[in-house]
One Martini backbone bead per residue (centre of mass of N, CA, C, O) as a GRO file, in nm:
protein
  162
    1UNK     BB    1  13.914  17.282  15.719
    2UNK     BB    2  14.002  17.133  15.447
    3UNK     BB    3  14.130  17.234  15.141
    4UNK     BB    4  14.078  17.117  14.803
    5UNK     BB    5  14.155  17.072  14.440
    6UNK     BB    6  14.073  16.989  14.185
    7UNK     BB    7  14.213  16.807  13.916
    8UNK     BB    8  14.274  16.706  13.619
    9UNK     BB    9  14.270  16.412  13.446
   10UNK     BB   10  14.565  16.211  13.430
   11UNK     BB   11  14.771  15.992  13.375
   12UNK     BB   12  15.004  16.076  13.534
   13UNK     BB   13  14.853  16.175  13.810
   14UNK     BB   14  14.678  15.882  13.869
   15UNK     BB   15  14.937  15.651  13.822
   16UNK     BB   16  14.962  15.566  14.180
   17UNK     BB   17  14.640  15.421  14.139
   18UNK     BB   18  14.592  15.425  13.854
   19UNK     BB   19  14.392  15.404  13.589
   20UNK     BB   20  14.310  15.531  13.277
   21UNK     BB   21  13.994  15.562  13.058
   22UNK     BB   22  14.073  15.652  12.688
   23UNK     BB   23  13.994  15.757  12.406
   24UNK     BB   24  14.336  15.832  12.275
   25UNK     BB   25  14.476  15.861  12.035
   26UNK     BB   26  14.623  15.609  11.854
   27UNK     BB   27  14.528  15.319  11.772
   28UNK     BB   28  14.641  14.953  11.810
   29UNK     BB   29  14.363  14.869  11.639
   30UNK     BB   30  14.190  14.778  11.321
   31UNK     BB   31  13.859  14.682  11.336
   32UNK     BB   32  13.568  14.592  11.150
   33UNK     BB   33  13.636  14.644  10.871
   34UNK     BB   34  13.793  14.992  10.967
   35UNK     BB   35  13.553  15.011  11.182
   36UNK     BB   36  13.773  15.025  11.453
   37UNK     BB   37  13.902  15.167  11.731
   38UNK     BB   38  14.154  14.937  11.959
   39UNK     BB   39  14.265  15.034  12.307
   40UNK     BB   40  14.428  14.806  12.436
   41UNK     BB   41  14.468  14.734  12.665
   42UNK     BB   42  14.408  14.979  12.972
   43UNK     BB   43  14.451  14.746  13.231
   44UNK     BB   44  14.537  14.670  13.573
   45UNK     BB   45  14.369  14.364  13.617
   46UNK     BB   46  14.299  14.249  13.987
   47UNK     BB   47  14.142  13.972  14.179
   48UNK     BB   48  14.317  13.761  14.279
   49UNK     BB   49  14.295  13.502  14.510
   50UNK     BB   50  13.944  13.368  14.426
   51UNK     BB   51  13.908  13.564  14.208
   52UNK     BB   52  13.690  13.735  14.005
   53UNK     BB   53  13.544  13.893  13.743
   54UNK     BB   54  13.277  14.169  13.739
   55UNK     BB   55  12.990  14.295  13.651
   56UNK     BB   56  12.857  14.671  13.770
   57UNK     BB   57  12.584  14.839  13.845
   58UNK     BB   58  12.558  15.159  13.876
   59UNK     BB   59  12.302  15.444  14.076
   60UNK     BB   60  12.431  15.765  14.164
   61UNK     BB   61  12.408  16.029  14.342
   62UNK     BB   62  12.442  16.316  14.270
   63UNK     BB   63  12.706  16.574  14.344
   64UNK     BB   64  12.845  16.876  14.471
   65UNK     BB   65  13.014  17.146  14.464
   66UNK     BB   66  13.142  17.134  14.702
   67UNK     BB   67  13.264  16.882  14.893
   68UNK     BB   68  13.245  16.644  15.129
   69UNK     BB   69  13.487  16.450  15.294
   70UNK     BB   70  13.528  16.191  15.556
   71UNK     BB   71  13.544  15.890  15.363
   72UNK     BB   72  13.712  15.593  15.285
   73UNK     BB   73  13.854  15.342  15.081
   74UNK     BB   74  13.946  14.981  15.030
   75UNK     BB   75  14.060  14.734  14.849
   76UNK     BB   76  14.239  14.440  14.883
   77UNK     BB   77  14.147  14.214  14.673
   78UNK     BB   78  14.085  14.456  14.409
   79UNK     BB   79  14.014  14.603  14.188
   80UNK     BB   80  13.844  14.915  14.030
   81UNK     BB   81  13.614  14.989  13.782
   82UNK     BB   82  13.526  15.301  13.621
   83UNK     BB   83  13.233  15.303  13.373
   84UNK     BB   84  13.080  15.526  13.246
   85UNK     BB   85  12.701  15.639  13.134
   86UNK     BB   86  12.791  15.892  13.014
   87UNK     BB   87  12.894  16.237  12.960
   88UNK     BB   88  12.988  16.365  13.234
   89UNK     BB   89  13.138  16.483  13.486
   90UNK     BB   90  13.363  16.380  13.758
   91UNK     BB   91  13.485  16.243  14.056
   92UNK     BB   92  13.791  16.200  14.194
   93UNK     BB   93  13.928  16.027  14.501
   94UNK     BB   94  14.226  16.015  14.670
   95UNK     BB   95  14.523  15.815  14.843
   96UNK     BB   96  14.765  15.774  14.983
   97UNK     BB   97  14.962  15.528  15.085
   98UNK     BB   98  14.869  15.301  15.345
   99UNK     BB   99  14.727  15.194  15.638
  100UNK     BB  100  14.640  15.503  15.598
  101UNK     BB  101  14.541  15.772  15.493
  102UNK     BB  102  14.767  15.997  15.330
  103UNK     BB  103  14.711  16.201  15.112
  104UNK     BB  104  14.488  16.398  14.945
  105UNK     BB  105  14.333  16.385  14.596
  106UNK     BB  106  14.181  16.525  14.346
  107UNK     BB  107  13.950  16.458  14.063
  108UNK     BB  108  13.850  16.570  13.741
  109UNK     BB  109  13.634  16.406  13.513
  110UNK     BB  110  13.549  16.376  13.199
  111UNK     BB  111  13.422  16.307  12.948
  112UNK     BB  112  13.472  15.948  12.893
  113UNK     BB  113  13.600  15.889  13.171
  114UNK     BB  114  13.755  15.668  13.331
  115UNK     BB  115  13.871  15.400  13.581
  116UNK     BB  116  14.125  15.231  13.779
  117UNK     BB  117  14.192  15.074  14.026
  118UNK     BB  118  14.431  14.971  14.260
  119UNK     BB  119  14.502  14.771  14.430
  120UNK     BB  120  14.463  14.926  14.786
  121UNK     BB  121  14.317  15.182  14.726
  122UNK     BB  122  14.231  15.476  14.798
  123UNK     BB  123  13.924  15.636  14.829
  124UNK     BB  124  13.639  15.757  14.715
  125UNK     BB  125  13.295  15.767  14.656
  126UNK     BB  126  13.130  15.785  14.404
  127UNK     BB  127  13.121  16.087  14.194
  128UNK     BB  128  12.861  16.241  14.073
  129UNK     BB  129  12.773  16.584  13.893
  130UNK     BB  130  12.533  16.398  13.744
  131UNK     BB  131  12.282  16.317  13.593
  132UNK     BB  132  12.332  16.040  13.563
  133UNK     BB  133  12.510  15.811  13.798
  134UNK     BB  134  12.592  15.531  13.555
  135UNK     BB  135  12.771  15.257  13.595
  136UNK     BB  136  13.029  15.064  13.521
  137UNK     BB  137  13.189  14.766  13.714
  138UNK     BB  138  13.515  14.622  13.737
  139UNK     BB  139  13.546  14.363  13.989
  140UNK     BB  140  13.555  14.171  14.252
  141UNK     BB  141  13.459  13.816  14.283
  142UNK     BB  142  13.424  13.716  14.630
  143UNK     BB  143  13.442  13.571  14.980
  144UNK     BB  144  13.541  13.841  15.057
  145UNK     BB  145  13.494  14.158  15.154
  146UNK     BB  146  13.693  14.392  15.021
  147UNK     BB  147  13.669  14.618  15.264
  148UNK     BB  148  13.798  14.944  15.369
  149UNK     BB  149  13.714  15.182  15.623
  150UNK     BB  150  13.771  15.576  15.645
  151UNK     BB  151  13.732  15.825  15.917
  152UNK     BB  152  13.834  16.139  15.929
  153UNK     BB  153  13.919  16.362  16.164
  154UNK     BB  154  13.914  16.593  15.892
  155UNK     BB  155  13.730  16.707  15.694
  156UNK     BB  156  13.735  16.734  15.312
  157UNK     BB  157  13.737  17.008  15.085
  158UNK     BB  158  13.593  16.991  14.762
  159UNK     BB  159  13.652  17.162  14.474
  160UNK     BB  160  13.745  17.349  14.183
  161UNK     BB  161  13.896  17.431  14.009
  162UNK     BB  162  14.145  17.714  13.968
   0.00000   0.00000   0.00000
């Protein structure tokens, strides 16, 4: 069995995936009398033609590390993003692109950290390491089926930073 390391989730090294979405830096406006800095259009967020954009609440059984990945999957018809409802670190696990998948890469993303898959990209199944499981989720909403699932000839152990 092959075996990563996540490593931490950073905009620059998930750019070819989607985006991060993350409080950061200087707000790009400072908006409701002063008080509240807004961190505006974070995301490339993208439904295809004939869908709309849905919020959806998932409430996913947390795993540990290392992790055993079998199988990834893909949105073919649009974006997808994942905002945490906690506090606590998850996993995020991408695949290059291609017809099947990739080389795999796994993120550990931080207290705070969100993701957005960009239309097409391979992933593994949301992954949180700790209860409550949580998230609020921004994807398309159409009449296409939008998902397309590939399981791994050989499982890949994910395990936790070097």
């Amino acid at each position: 069995m092959r075996h990563i390391a996540a490593e931490p989730l950073t905009a620059e090294g998930f750019a070819p995936f989607g985006d991060v979405l993350e409080v950061a830096g200087a707000p790009d406006k400072i908006i409701n009398q002063g008080l509240c800095g807004r961190h505006h259009d974070r995301a490339a967020l993208d439904f295809g033609p004939g869908g709309r954009a849905g919020i959806s609440l998932f409430d996913s059984e947390p795993r540990s590390l290392p992790y055993r990945l079998e199988m990834v999957e893909r949105h073919p018809d649009g974006s997808q993003a994942f905002l945490p409802m906690h506090e606590h670190p998850w996993l995020v696990i991408v695949a290059e692109p291609g017809s099947v998948p990739g080389a795999i890469r796994a993120f550990l993303a931080a207290p705070g950290q969100g993701i957005n898959f960009h239309r097409g990209t391979w992933h593994g199944v949301l992954t949180p390491l700790h209860a409550p499981g949580r998230f609020a989720v921004v994807d398309r909403i159409g009449d296409s089926a939008n998902l397309e699932e590939h399981w791994l000839e050989e499982p890949v152990l994910v395990t936790g930073p070097d």
